[in-house]
C-alpha positions, 0 to 999 in steps of 0.5 A: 704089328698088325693093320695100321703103322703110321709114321709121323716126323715133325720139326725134323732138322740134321745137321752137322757142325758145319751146316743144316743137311736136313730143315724142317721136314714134316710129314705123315708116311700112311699105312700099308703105303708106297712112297718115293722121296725125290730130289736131285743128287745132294739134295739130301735123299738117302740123310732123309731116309736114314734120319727116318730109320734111325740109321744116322751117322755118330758125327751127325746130329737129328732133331726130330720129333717121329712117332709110330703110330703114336709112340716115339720110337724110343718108346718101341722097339725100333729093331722090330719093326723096320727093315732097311735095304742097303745100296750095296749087296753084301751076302755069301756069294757062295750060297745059293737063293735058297740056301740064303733065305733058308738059313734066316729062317731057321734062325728065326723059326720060319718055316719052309713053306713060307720061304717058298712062297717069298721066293716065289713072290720075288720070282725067283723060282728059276734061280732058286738053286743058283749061286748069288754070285751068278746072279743078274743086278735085278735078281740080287737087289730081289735077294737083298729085299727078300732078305729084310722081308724074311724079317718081316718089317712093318715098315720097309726102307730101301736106298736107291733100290733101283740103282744100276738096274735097267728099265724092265727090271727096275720096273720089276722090282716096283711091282713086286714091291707094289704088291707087298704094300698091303702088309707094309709100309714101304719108302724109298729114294728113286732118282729119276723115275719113269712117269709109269713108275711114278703111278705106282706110288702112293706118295711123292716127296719132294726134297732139295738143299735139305728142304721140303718141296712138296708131299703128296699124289702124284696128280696133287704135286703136279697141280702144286706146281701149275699152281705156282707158275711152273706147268708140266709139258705134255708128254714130259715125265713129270719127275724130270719135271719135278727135279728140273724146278727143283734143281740149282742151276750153278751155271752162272750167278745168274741162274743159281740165284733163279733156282733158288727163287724158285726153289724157296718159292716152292717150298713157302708155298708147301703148308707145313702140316700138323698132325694129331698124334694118337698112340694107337695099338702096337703089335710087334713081329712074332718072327723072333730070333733065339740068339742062343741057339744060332751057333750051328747053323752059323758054324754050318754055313760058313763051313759051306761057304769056305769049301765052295771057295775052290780056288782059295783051297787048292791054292792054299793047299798047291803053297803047302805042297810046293814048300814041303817039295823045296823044304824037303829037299834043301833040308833032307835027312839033317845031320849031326855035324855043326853045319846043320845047326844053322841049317835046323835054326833056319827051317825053324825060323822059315816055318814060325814065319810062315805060320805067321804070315800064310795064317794073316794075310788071307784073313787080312783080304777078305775078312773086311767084306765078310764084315759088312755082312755080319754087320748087315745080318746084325742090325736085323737081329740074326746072331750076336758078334760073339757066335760070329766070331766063334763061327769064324774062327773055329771054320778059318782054324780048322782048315789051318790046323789041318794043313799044318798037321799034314805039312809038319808032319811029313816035313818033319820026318823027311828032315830028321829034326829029332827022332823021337815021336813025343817031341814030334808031336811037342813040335807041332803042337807049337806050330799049331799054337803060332797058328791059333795066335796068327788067326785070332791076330789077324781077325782082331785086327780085321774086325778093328781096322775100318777096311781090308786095306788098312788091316792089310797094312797094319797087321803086316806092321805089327806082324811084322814087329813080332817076326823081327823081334822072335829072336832070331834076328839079333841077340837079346843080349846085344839088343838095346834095353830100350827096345828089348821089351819088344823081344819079350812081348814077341809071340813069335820069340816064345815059338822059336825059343820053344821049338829050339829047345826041345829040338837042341837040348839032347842033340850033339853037334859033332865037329872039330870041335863039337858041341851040345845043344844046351851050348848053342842054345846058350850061345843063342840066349835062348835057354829061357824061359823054358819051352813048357812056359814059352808054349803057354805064354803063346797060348796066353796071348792066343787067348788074349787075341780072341776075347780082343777079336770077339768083343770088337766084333760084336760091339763094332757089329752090333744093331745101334740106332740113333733116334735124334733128340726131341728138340724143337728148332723154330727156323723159317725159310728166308 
């Protein structure tokens, strides 16, 4: 969209079922403007600035009347036309300026030329190759707005852009933004801005207990409140002058009951204004992402991102080795004697175990941020939830298949299990499998559980629930019927009893009295199901886990807004 994009809001009302968050707000946002919403804490900023995105909560309900340049934005397509940065910064520490920007712009055709021009616009040259983890507060709150321009928004929101920043670059980041309002609109929430901060917006909107105070200049608002009895100190800053009337004082009764005269005085003295609605040309970003083709560049960039994690890598692969030394050594050159068949069923149990949890719990603490920012890169468009998914899954996988196929694979025959190269690799294809369910279990429940720390609890539960019905812990057939059902729909029974067989069923175990490996199976009731259709059933439920993780990912991922209903409430200020 070219030129002109005016924002309109009329008979603007949030609420939730206990209270009314947001009262009658109207107002115009002008084209290529730069306007600041103002209030003290609570006064309902940041359910301003979503109720204008459309980014408000499923509990909450807007009642609101807003048209572009006179379409309402059910009539548009929304997605394309705004850019919203988040408070928080949520990004892949791991990759540089560069790097972040250059992968959104080959998702979205943009060329190289042009990202340096943004970088540079942004001044953020001298860091360009750096990594987003050592960059400064200022620098990353660049980051994340170069991120929504790569977008190429028409109309840019920002929550609290200036949070957590000191004087000089939150200074920065207002005339980096004063600079890009020729080409947009830009609106955000700004507590407590210097009065030089304050000349560079083009509009102030002033809001508290969810209600209108004053829109407009700077000088217009400063004279609103002469006008009504409240002047503004020489040398004072005139937002602090703005929140201090504007502010309840609960102090006392007293005082609470004054800032609310005053408080409704201001706001009866604000005319409600009317504005004519007329559609007017529309153009939308050509700056288009071809989802089809947007698998590569993913599966790339998290594979970048996983071997820059040093530390998780040589941890992970310090655990291996330090199991094959012990393993190795508690189980070296097994026998046939009777004794080693509690000793094999052990190294079996120990390493199905493992397979579990080693495989979950990294996934389970640190997928939840990984999360957000999928779910950042989503609302703009940048990729489905299935290729995130796949992306994922096939970098967390790879690495896991191949310490697996390292560690089995020398603990295997340092242990004598069989000697026979076929069932070897029969063995570790089960490894392999337990491994594929444990990754795609633990990014299924991941992606349902709302944080890292409920996904850390309960897939250790349910986990936990498959390991102690694997089959190794009781007897089937001294398990109660009630609960036997949970032996049955156990992955980890189906790995065991796979891994046993093939392991058992040509082994002789030689002692006073001997016995074969079919008896002892037996003993177990671990003759069936078959191995052949235990390793497919864990597939299955591989399978299974995947098309759970994938269709969450993207429908809990996935770019939704809620454009309010088009009702009219009549309600005046008492």
């Amino acid at each position: 969209m070219e030129g002109v994009h005016e924002l309109i809001y009329q008979n603007l009302y949030l609420l939730n079922k206990k209270k009314e968050i947001l009262k009658n707000l109207n107002g115009k946002i002008e084209s290529n403007s730069m306007v600041a919403i103002l209030g003290p804490s609570g006064a309902g900023k940041s359910s301003f600035l979503n109720s204008l995105a459309g980014r408000i909560p499923s509990n909450l309900t807007l009642y609101s009347d807003i048209y572009i340049n006179g379409y309402s934005r059910e009539e548009v397509n929304w997605a394309n036309l705004i850019g919203y940065v988040e408070q928080d910064f949520h990004a892949y520490e791991q990759q540089s300026v560069a790097e972040t920007f250059n992968f959104i712009a080959e998702l979205k055709g943009i060329g190289r030329i042009e990202v340096e021009m943004l970088i540079s616009q942004l001044n953020l040259s001298t860091c360009k190759n750096t990594y987003l983890s050592n960059l400064s507060g200022g620098q990353k709150k660049r980051v994340s707005i170069g991120i929504e321009l790569l977008n190429n928004p028409k109309i840019l929101f920002l929550d609290e852009p200036l949070s957590g920043l000191d004087s000089f670059n939150a200074m920065n980041i207002i005339e980096i933004l004063s600079k890009l309002k020729n080409e947009k609109s830009i609106i955000m929430t700004v507590h407590q801005p210097s009065y030089k901060m304050l000349q560079y917006f083009d509009k102030i909107i002033l809001i508290s207990e969810g209600m209108l105070v004053f829109d407009g200049e700077l000088d217009e608002g400063i004279r609103f409140f002469n006008e009504n009895g409240f002047y503004c100190p020489t040398f004072s800053s005139p937002s602090d002058f703005f929140l201090e009337n504007i502010s309840i004082d609960t102090l006392n009764e007293d005082s609470k009951m004054k800032s609310y005269q005053n408080l409704y005085k201001l706001v009866r003295a604000n005319e409600i204004k009317s504005y004519e609605i007329v559609k007017k040309d529309l153009k939308f970003s050509s700056n288009q992402t071809n989802t089809s083709k947007n698998l590569v560049p993913l599966i790339k960039r998290n594979a970048i991102n996983f071997l820059r994690d040093k530390r998780y890598i040589f941890t992970q692969l310090g655990q291996k080795i330090v199991f094959l030394i012990l393993l190795g050594s508690m189980f070296f050159n097994l026998d046939n004697s009777l004794h080693a068949i509690q000793s094999i069923s052990g190294l079996i149990i120990f390493l199905i175990n493992n397979s579990m949890f080693g495989t979950c719990a990294p996934i389970f603490s640190t997928f939840g941020m990984e999360k957000k920012i999928i779910q950042r890169e989503r609302r703009s468009g940048l990729y489905n939830g299935f290729h995130a998914y796949v992306s994922k899954f096939v970098i967390e996988y790879s690495f896991i298949s191949i310490t697996t196929i390292f560690y089995i694979s020398i603990l295997y025959w340092v242990v004598k299990l069989e000697n026979n190269f076929w069932i070897f690799l029969y063995f570790l294809l089960i490894q392999l499998l337990i491994s594929t369910f444990a990754c795609a279990f633990a990014l299924a429940v991941s992606t349902l559980t709302p944080n890292q720390r409920l996904a850390q609890v309960f897939g250790s539960m349910i986990a936990l629930v498959f390991v102690m019905n694997g089959g190794f812990y009781s007897n089937i057939n001294t398990t109660p019927k009630y609960v036997r059902w949970l032996i049955w729909v156990s992955p980890v029974n189906y790995a065991y009893k796979a891994s046993m067989q093939i392991i058992f069923k040509n082994k002789t175990f030689v002692g006073q009295v001997s016995r074969s490996g079919k008896q002892v199976l037996e003993e177990f009731s671990l003759e069936s199901p078959r191995n052949f259709l235990c390793v497919f059933i864990i597939f299955l439920y591989s399978l299974l886990f995947m098309i759970i993780g994938s269709i969450a990912l993207h429908y809990k991922s996935r770019l939704s807004f809620n454009l309010g209903k088009n009702k009219k409430v009549e309600k005046q200020v008492q």
